[in-house]
N, C-alpha and C positions, 0 to 999 in steps of 0.2 A: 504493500500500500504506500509504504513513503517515495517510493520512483514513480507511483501515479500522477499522474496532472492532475489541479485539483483547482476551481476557480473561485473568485471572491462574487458571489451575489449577495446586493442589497436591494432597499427597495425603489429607490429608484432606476436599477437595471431594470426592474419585472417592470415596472409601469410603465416602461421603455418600450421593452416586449409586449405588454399588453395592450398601451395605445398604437403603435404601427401593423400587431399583425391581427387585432381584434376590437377595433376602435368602437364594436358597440358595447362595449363594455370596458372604456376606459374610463367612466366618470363613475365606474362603481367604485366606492371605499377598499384598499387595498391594505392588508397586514399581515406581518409574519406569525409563524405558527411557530410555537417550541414543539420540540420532538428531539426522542433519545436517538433517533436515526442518524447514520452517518454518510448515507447513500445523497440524500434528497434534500432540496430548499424547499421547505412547504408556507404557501402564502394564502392567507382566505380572501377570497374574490367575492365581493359582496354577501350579500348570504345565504347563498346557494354553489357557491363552487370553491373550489380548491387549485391552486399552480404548482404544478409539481416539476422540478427541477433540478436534473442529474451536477451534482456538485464534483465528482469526479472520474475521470473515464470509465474505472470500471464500470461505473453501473449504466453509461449511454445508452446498453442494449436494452435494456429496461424499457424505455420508452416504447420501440417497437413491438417488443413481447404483447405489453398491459394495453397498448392500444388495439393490437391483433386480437389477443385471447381474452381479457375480460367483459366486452360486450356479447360473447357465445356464451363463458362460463355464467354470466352473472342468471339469465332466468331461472337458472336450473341449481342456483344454491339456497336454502330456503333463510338467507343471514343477508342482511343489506352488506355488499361491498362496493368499491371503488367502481366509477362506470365511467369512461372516459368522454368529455364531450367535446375535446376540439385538440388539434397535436399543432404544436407551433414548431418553427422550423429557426437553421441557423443564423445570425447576423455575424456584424463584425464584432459586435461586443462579446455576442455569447454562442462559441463555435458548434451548439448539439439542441435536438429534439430537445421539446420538453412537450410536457401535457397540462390542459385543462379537464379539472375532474368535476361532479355531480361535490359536493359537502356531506359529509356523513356526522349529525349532530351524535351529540357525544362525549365522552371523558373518557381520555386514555387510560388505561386498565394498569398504569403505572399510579396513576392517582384517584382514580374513581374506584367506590368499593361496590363490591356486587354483593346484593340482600342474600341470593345463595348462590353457593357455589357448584348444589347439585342441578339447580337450573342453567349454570354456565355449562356446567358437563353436558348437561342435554344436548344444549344448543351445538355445542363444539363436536360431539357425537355424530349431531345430525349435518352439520359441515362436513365432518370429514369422510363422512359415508355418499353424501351428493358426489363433491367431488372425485372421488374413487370409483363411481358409478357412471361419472360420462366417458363417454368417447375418445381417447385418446391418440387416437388416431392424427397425425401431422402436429402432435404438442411436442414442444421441445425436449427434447432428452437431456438430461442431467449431464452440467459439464461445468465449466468454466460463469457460463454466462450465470448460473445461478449459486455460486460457491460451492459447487460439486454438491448440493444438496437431492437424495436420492440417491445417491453413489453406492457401493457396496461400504460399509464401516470402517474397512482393511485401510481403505483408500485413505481413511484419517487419523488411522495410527501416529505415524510420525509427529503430525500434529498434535496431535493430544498429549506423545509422550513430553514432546518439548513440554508444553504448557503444565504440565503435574511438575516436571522441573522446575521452571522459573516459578512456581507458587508454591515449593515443597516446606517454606518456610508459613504457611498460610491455612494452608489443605494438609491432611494424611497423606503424603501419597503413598503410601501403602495401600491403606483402603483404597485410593481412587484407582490405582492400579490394577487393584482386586476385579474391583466392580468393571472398569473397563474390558480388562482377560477375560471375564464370563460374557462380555456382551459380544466379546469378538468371537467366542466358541457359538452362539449362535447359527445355526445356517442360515445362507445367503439367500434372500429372494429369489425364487428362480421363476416367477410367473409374469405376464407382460405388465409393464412401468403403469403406473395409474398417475393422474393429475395431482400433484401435491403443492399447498401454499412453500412449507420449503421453508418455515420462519414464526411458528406459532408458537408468540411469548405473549408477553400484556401488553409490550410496547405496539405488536399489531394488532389488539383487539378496545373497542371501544366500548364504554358502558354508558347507560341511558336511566337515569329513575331505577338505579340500583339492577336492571337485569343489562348481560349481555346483549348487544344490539348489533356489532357490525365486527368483521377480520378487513383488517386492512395491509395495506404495503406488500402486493404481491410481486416484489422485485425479484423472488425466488423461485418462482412459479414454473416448473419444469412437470415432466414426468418420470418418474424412477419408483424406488421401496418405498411401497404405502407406511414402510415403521416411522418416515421422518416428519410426519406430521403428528405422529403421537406423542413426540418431543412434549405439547403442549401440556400432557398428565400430569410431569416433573417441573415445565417453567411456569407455569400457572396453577393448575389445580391443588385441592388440599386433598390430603390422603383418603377420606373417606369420598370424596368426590370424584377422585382416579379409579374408584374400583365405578362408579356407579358409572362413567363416561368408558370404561371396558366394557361394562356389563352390556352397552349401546353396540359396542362394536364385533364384524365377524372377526376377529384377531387371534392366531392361534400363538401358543405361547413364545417361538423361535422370533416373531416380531414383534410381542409385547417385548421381550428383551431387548431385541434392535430399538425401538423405539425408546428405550433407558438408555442405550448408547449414544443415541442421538443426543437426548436432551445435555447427557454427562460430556456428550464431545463439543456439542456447542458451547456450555456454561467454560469448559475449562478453557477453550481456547480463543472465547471472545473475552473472558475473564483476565485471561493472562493479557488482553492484547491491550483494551480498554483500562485498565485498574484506574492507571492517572492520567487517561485522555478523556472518559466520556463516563461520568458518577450514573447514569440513567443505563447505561447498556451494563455497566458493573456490576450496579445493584441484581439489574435483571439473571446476566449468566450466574455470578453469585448464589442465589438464590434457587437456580436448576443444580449446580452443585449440590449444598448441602439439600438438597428434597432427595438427590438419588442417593446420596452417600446415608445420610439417616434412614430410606428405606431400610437400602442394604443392612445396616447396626440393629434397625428392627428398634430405634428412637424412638422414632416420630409419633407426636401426641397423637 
């Protein structure tokens, strides 16, 4: 990430962008949005849309993906997400796509509390069973474009191991080691790739009047191991809530495990990465740590 190109946007860039390439909607009031995101500049467009804007190369592709694939996916997910309503193109100030989104009212699941938690499980149950169930057909395959999310687990070994090292002072890593080794004995997916968000923590999900209301940020959005959307059991859920959003799901146990791998390879590795650049993405992987690790010890309240 530090040899990425990486651009400064403010607000007067976007209302730059907003008046020359969509001028009827340049007298709408325009403001930034905080977000634990590292991908994206997010701006509210009056109060009905959103500006969403790739801050540095990696994630350019993005744009094309969520423009392509989220207007198919969206009838057929029964969760309000992202719906794209207009793709702006490059100037000389600001060299990449960007998009205009639908506004998904809201409290980030970073600061909004939900009344229950076995009613988020429903809902995220029923998310990830829609999405699994379409059509996969011509959806991108797990690679690069979405952080190799979907991949076989193998693939994120070396990563991971780094990361239990630079936090050996913070974490067990014994235990985390442990817990990892079992999720790697796992077998490997061997059935066709299914649609996965690729990124389900609190910082993608919004809450409404205390229930879950919307998934957002599909910059991950591939096809691969339906286990990396189960990530979300360990980065959001509470334990008695994880069994009741399994109980939802067809999941036999070789991907319930993969699905603990995921969440534990995510936490460690965007944990070690963020600690002292980004307190919102920290907290988050932080917190899929110790939920798999205290499983594991057989802790947790």
């Amino acid at each position: 990430m530090s040899q990425s190109k990486e651009i400064a946007i403010d607000l007067t860039l976007v209302q730059q962008l907003i008046s020359s390439q969509f001028p009827q909607w340049a007298e709408l009031p325009l403001r930034p949005v905080d977000s634990a995101g590292t991908d994206n500049a997010i701006y509210r467009l009056g109060d009905d849309m959103a500006v969403r804007l790739p801050r540095a190369d990696w994630a350019i592709g993005q744009v094309e993906k969520e423009q392509r694939w989220l207007p198919k996916l969206a009838p057929m997910i029964p969760i309000s997400i992202p719906v794209p309503l207009a793709k702006g193109v490059p100037t000389e100030d600001y060299p990449w796509y960007w998009s205009v989104y639908s506004w998904l009212d809201g409290e980030n699941a970073t600061v909004g509390q939900v009344d229950s938690y076995n009613q988020a499980a429903t809902v995220l149950a029923h998310f990830v069973n829609a999405m699994q169930s379409i059509d996969p057909t011509g959806g991108p395959a797990s690679g690069s474009h979405n952080s190799g999310r979907g991949e076989p687990l193998a693939m994120r070994d070396a990563a991971v191991r780094d990361a239990i090292a630079s936090l050996n002072t913070i974490i067990d890593p014994a235990v985390a080691e442990a817990v990892w080794d079992l999720t790697l004995q796992a077998p490997v997916w061997q059935g066709q790739g299914v649609w996965i968000h690729g990124d389900l923590h609190p910082g993608n999900l919004l809450i409404e009047q205390g229930r879950l209301s919307a998934v957002i940020d599909f910059g991950t959005l591939g096809v691969g191991d339906p286990a990396c959307d189960l990530m979300v059991a360990w980065t959001f859920l509470t334990t008695e809530s994880r069994e009741e959003f399994r109980s939802l799901l067809t999941v036999d146990e070789a991907t319930w495990s993969r699905g603990r791998g995921w969440a534990l390879s995510f936490g460690l590795i965007a944990y070690a990465y963020y600690i002292d650049k980004n307190p919102g993405l920290a907290a988050i992987s932080r917190r899929a740590i110790d939920e798999v690790l205290c499983e594991h010890l057989t802790r947790c309240e």
